[in-house]
C-alpha positions, 0 to 999 in steps of 0.5 A: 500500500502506497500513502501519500501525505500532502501538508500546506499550512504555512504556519511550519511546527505550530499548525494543527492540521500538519499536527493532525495529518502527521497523527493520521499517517501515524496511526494508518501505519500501526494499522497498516504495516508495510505501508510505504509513506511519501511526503510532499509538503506544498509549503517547502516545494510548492507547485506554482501557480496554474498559468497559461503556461500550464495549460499546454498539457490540459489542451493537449499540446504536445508540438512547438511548446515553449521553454516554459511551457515544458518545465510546467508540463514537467511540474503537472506530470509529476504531480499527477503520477505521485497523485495517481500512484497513490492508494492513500492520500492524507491531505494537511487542509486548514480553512485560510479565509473560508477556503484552502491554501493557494499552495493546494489549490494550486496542487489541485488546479495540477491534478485535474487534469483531462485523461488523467484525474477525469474525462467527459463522456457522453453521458457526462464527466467520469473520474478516472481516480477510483479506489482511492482512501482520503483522509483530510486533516481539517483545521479551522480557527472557527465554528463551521459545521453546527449551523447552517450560515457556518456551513455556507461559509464552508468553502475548505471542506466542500469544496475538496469533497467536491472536487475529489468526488470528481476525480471519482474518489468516494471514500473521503474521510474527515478528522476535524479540529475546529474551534481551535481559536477559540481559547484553551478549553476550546482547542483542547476538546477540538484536538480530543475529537480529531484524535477520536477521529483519527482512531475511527478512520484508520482503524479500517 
């Protein structure tokens, strides 16, 4: 079993989610011996932004490219195959201003790629990254999934169980500390929940 583990807070040795998805791969392993661990944090080697340069490999061009473009074709090659590779991927995620990181959009804005991740078909888009286990470390300063205006300001982990639901993943796993802002007592109980998660979501 290959694992993939991803981090992109920038916030180094005092961020919650890279706490958490080192817990995660932790405990995945002790669940799992022999499971080989790859490590990509998006901070220290992030992938650059999705320019038109990056757009080569998505329309499909393959002749005349530029000295640019093929450096950026090499990046999302790479990216993709590590992704694809994977059987497991635990993603570091912690919610920035509503949303994720640009460090992982930008990694996800590599992965999507047509023929690779996803392809249209006549009756509609099909993922092509079946059989795949996620586990997202969530992290957010806030309150987010116990009312309805949190969960409409929810665009961190939505919008990763969509577009990962479109890459044809379905088993998507959530160990969540929100609240962690809040004051001590608050992030001590967030952190517990997110460890009893983590123990649920490995264990299988």
């Amino acid at each position: 079993m290959r694992l993939l583990h991803v981090d992109s807070a920038i916030t180094g040795a005092a961020s919650v989610s890279r706490e958490l998805s080192a817990k995660i791969v932790a405990a995945w392993q002790a669940s799992h011996p022999g499971t080989e661990v790859e490590y990509l944090d998006l901070v220290a080697q992030p992938p650059g932004d999705f320019t038109f340069d990056a757009m080569s490999l998505r329309l499909g061009q393959s002749e005349g490219l530029s000295e640019a473009q093929k450096r950026e074709n090499a990046v999302t090659e790479r990216l993709v195959r590590q992704f694809l590779a994977a059987d497991v991927v635990v993603l570091g995620a912690p919610m920035y201003n509503f949303g994720i990181p640009s460090q992982l959009k930008a990694w996800i804005d590599r992965l999507a790629q047509p023929g690779y991740t996803f392809r249209y078909t006549a009756n509609g888009p099909e993922g092509l990254a079946k059989g795949k286990t996620v586990l997202i470390a969530s992290s957010r300063g806030g309150v987010y999934s116990t009312s309805d205006m949190g969960r409409a300001m929810d665009h961190q982990e939505n919008y990763l169980k969509t577009v990962l639901g479109f890459f044809g993943i379905t088993d998507i796993r959530i160990v969540r500390a929100e609240g962690v802002a809040m004051g001590d007592e608050a992030r001590t109980q967030a952190l517990a929940a997110a460890e009893q998660a983590i123990r649920t979501h490995t264990a299988t």
